[in-house]
C-alpha positions in Angstrom: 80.5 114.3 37.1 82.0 112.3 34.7 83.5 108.6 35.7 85.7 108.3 32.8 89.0 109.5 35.3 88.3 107.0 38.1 87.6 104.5 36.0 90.7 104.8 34.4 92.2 105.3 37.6 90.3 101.9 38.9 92.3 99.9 36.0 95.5 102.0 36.9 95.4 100.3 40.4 94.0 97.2 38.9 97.2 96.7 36.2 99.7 98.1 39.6 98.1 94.9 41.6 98.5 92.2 38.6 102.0 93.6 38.5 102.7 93.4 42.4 103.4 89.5 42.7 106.1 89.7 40.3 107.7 92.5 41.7 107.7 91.2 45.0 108.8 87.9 43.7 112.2 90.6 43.0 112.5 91.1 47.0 111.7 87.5 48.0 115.1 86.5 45.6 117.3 89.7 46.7 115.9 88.8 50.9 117.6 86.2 53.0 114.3 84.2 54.4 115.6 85.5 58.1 115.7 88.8 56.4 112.0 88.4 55.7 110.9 87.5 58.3 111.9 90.1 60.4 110.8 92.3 57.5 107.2 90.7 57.8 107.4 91.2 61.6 108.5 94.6 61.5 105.4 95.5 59.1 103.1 93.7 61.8 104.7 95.4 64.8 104.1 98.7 63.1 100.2 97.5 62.7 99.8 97.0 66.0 101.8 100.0 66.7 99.4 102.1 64.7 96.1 100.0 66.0 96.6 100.0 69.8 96.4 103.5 70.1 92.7 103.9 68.3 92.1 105.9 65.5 92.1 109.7 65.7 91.1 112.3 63.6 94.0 114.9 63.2 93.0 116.7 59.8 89.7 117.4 60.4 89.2 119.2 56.9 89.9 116.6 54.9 89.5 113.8 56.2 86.0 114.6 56.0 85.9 115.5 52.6 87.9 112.8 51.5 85.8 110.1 53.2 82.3 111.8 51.2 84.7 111.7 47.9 85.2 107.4 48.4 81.6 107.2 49.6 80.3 108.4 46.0 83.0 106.7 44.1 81.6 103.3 46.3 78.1 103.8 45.6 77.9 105.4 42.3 81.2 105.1 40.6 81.1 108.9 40.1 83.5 111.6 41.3 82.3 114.3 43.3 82.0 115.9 46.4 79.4 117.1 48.3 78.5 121.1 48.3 75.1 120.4 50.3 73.8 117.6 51.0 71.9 115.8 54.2 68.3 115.6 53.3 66.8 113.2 50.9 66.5 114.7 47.9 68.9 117.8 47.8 72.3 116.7 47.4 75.0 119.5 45.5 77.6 118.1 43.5 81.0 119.1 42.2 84.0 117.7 40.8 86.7 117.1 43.4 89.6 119.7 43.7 91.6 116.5 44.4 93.0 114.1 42.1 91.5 110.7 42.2 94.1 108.3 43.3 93.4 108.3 46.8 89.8 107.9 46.6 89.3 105.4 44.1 91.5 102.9 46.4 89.5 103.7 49.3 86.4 103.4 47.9 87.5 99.7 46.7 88.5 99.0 50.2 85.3 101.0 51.5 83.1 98.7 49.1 85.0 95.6 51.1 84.0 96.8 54.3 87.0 98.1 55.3 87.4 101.4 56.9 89.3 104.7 56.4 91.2 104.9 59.9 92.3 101.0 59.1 93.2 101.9 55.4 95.3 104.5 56.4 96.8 101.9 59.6 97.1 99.5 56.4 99.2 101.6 54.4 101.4 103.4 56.9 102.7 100.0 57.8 103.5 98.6 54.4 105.5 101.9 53.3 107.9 100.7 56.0 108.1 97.3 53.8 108.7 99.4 50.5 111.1 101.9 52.7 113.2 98.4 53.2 113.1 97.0 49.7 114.2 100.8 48.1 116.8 100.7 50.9 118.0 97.2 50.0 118.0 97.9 46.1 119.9 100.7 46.4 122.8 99.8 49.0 122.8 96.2 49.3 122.7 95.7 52.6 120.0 94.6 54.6 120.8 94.7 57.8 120.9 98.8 57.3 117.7 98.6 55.4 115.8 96.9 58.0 117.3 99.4 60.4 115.9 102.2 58.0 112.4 100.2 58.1 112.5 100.1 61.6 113.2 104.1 62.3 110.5 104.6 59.3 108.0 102.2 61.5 108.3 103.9 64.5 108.6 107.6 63.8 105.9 109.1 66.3 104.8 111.9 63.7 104.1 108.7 60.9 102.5 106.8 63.7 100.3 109.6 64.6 98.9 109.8 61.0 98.8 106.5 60.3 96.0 106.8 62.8 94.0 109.4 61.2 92.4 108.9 57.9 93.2 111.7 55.4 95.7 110.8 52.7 98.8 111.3 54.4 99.6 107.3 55.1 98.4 107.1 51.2 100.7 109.4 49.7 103.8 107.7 51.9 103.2 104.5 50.7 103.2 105.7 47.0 106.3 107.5 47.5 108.2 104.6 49.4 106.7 102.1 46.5 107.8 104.5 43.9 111.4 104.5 45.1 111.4 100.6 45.4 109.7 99.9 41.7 112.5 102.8 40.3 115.7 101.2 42.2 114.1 97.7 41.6 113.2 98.4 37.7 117.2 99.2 38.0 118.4 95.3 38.3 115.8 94.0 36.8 114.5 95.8 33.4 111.4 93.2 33.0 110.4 95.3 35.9 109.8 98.7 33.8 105.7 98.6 33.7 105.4 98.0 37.5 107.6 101.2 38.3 105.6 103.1 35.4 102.6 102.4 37.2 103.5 103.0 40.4 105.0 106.3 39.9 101.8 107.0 37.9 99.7 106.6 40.7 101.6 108.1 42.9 100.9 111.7 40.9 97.3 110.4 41.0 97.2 110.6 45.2 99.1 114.1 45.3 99.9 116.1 42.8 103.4 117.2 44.4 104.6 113.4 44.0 105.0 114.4 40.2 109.0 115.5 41.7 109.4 111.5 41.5 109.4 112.0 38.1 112.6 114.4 38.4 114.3 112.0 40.3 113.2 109.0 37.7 115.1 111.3 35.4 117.9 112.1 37.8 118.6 108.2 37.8 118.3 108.2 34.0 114.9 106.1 33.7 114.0 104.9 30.8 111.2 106.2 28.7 108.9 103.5 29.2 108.8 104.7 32.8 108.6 108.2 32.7 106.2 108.8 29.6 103.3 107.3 31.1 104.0 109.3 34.5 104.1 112.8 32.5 100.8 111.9 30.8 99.2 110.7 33.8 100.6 113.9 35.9 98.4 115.8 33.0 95.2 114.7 35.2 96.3 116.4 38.4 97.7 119.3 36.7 94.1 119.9 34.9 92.6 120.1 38.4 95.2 122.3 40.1 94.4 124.8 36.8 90.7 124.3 36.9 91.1 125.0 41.0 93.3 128.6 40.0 90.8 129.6 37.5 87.6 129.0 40.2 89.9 131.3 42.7 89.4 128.5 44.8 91.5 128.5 48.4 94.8 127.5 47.9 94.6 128.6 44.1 93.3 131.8 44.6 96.0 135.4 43.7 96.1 136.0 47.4 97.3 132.6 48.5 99.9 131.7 45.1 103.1 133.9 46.3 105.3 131.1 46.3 108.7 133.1 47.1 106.9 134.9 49.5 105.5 131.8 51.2 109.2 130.4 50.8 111.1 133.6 52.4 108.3 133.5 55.3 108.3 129.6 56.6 111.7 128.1 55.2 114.1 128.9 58.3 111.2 128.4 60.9 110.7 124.8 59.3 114.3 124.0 59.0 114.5 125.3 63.4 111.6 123.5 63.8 112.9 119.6 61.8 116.5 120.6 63.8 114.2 120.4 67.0 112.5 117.1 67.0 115.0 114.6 68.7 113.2 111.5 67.0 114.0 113.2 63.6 117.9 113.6 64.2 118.0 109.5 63.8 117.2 109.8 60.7 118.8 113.3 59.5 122.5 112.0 60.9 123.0 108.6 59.1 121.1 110.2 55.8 123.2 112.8 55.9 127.2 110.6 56.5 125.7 108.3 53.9 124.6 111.8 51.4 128.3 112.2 51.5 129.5 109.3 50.8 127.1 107.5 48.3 125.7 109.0 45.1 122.5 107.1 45.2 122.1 108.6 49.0 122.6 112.3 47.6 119.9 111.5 45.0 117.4 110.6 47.9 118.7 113.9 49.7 117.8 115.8 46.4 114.5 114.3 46.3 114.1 115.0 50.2 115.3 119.0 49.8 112.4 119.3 46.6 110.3 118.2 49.1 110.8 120.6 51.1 111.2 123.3 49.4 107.9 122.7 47.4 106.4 122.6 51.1 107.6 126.0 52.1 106.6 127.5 49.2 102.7 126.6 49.9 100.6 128.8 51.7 99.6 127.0 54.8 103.2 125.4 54.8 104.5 126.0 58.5 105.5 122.4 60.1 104.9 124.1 63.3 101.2 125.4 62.5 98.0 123.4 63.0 98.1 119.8 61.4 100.9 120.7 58.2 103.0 118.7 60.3 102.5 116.0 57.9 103.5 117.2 55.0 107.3 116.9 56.7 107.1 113.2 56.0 107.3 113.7 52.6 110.7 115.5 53.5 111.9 112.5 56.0 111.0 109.5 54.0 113.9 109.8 51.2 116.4 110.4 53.7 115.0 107.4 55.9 115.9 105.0 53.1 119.1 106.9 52.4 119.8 106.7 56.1 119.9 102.7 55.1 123.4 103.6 53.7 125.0 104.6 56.9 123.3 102.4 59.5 124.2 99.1 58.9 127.0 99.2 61.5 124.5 100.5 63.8 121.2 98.9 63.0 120.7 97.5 66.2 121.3 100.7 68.2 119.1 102.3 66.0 116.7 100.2 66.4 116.3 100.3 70.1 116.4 104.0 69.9 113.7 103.6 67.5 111.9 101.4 69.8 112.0 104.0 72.8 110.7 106.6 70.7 107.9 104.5 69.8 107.1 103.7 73.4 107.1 106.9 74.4 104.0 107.8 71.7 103.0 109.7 68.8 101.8 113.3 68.8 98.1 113.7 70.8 95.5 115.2 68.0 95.0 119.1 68.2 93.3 119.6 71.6 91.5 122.6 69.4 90.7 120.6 66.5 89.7 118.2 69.6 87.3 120.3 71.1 85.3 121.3 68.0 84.6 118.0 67.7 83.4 117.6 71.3 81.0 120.6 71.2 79.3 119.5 67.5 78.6 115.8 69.0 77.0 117.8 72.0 75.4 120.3 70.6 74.1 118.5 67.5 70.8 117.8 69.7 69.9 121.4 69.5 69.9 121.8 65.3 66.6 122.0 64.0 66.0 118.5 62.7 66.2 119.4 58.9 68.0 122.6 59.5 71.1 123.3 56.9 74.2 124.2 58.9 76.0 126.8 57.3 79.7 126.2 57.4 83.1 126.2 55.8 83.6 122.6 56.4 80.2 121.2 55.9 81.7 117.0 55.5 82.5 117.8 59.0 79.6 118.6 60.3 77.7 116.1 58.5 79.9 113.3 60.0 79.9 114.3 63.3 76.6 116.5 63.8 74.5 114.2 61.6 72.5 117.3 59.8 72.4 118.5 56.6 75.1 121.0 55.8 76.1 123.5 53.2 79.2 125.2 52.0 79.3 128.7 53.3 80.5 129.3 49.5 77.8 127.8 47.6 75.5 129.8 49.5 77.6 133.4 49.3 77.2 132.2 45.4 73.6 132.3 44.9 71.9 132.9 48.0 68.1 133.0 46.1 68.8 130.0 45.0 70.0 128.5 47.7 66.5 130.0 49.3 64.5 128.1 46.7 66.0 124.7 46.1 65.9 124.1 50.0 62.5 124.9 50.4 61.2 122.8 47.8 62.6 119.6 49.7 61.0 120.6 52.6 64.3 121.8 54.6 63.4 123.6 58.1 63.4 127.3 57.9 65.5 128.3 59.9 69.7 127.8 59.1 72.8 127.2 61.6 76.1 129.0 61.0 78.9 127.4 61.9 81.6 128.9 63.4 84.8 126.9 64.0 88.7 127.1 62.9 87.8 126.9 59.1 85.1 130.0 59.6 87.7 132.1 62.1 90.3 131.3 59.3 88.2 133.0 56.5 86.8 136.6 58.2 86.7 138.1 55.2 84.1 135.4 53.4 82.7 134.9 57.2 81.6 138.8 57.4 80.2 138.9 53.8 78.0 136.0 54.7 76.7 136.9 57.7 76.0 140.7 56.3 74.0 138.9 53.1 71.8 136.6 55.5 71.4 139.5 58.1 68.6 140.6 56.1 66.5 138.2 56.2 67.2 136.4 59.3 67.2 137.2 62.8 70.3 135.6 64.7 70.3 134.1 68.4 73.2 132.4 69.6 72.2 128.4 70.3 75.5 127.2 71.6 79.4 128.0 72.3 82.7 126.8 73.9 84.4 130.5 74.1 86.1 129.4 70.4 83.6 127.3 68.5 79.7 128.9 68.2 76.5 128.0 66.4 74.4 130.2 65.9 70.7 129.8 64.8 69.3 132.2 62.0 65.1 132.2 62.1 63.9 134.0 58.9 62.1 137.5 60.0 58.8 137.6 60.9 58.7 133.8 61.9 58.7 132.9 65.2 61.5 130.1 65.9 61.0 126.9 66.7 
């Protein structure tokens, strides 16, 4: 795996944090010192917000996956992902289908000995501080951007992920510090290298945030700030071809029909944004002030790309499992565009805010929930040095504590599979796996249960009436 990318990446972060005093220096001179210190209260609030309530996994995918890409960025410096892995010895490697961005930060903050759920807490809260210093570059008033920090803060769906640890809170914050460096490098044109690098990592954490470049031009940028974002978004754009050509989930021909996707998901997402009460504080003043304000109708045209770019992906239904999330990246332009309209009503907002936020955030998926529950009870009855067969192997690694293999790697090359594990001394036997990732793939899930029933006899070990493992002793053995 080469290191060359998140190396680059590392100085990326490294020039975006010498830059970050000055910048901020920007806010402290355009901030009354009351003004800040709300501002700093606010982003402590929404800490404690986001820490009293524990962390919680909510997507339980790739979280996992995530957390094993920082771990070999922290130890190694190389970036990869583990295919197999648990036993001294045997560990299968593969570049990341993910860009880098994301991973490289957490691995610093890993190295510090920091942790994920906290780095995402970390993040969520300051997006609320950039969402206030966009807000106040843009309309000049900031008693409506602290109102628009304040809904931002408080929103139970960005509360709920800032206590998970996959890259949602990550992503946020690069968005609502992209805004701010863009609207900021606008008064200040000394200011150009901290927005160019702050829109260039933001492409580096998801690939989608490469529509900040569109609205960069839409607010006539310089050069100097969109160049290096273009040639930075060639990184991500590598990967999401080099994912297409492997057929990979998600790139594969059965899963790119954007316009069908589109068609299928948009009105369902727009009912189901019209039916979250908590969302209509935001979606009123961002609309009044759309109408009024140019710079608030940019935001909205950043907020529908979004959203349309959303509905066009394949598993892009707000209502369905844990894509929830990716509405934030719809609501957080319009929360600072709200900014424009809610300075007469800031405090209002605010307590509505507030009784939002006591009322809580979104529980976890009871059935993502109870996968969880049966692996950490059932881990006790995997052969010791048994390879669990699964679909979301990082998973079961973290929470069962046994080696695991991706269900692909072994539909791959099954022989070899055979041969590398029994040369490190790996039990005979395998596990499958069967949660939501294997009931979501039946096609791949029958073809690898026909190619092992061959050679192994099956006996069910353990189930919940949804999740099952199942233990696989090789023919003419006698289990264990």
């Amino acid at each position: 795996m080469s290191t060359a990318y998140p190396a680059a990446l590392a100085l990326l972060l490294a020039g975006w944090l010498a830059l970050l005093p000055s910048a901020l220096g920007r806010l402290g001179r355009r901030c009354s010192p009351g003004g800040l210190r709300l501002l700093a209260a606010l982003v402590f609030a929404a800490l404690a917000l986001r820490l009293a309530g524990g962390s919680a996994h909510r997507v339980y995918y790739d979280e996992f996956e995530h957390l094993d890409i920082a771990r070999h960025l922290a130890a190694s410096g190389t970036f990869a992902e583990t295919l197999a892995g648990g036993l001294p010895g045997y560990d299968v490697l593969r570049r990341p289908t993910w860009p880098g961005g994301h991973h490289v930060a957490l691995a610093a903050f890993l190295t510090l000995g920091g942790s994920s759920f906290l780095w995402s807490a970390l993040l969520s809260s300051l997006s609320a501080l950039f969402v206030f210093w966009a807000a106040l570059e843009i309309f000049d008033d900031e008693q409506g951007a602290l109102a628009a920090a304040f809904l931002w803060a408080a929103l139970p769906l960005a509360v709920s992920y800032g206590r998970a640890s996959d890259l949602t809170s990550s992503s946020l914050f690069w968005i609502a510090a992209s805004l701010a460096a863009l609207h900021a490098r606008d008064k200040e044109p000394g200011l150009n290298a901290f927005a160019a690098c702050t829109v260039a990592f933001a492409i580096q954490v998801r690939p989608e945030n490469a529509l900040l470049i569109g609205y960069a031009a839409l607010m006539r940028a310089p050069l100097a700030v969109i160049l290096p974002a273009l040639l930075g978004a060639a990184f991500p754009a590598a990967i999401a071809l080099s994912n297409r050509a492997e057929a990979l989930p998600g790139y594969s021909a059965s899963t790119t029909a954007p316009l069908a996707h589109l068609a299928r998901q948009v009105l369902p997402n727009l009912r189901w944004l019209a039916e979250r009460a908590e969302f209509w504080l935001i979606l009123i003043p961002a609309t009044l002030a759309a109408s009024l304000k140019r710079p608030a109708a940019r935001l909205a045209a950043l907020s529908a790309a979004f959203f349309l770019l959303y509905n066009c992906f394949f598993r892009g239904r707000f209502d369905t499992g844990t894509e929830d999330r990716y509405a934030l990246s719809v609501l957080l332009p319009l929360a600072v565009a709200a900014a424009g309209a809610l300075g007469p009503a800031a405090v209002p907002a605010a307590l509505l805010a507030a009784g939002l936020a006591a009322a809580g955030s979104p529980p976890p998926d009871a059935e993502r929930e109870a996968s969880r529950r049966f692996l950490e009870r059932s881990a006790k009855l995997i052969p010791e040095r048994a390879f669990v067969a699964a679909f979301n192997p990082s998973f079961v690694r973290e929470v069962a504590r046994r080696p695991a293999a991706w269900a692909f790697l072994i539909l791959e090359d099954l022989p070899r599979f055979e041969a590398e594990r029994a040369r490190v001394g790996s039990a005979p036997e395998l596990v499958l796996y069967k949660d939501w990732a294997w009931r979501s793939r039946p096609e791949e899930a029958a073809r690898l249960e026909s190619a092992l029933s061959a050679g192994y006899r099956a006996t069910p070990l353990a189930g919940n009436g949804l999740d099952a493992l199942v233990l696989l002793t090789p023919r003419g053995e006698r289990a264990r």
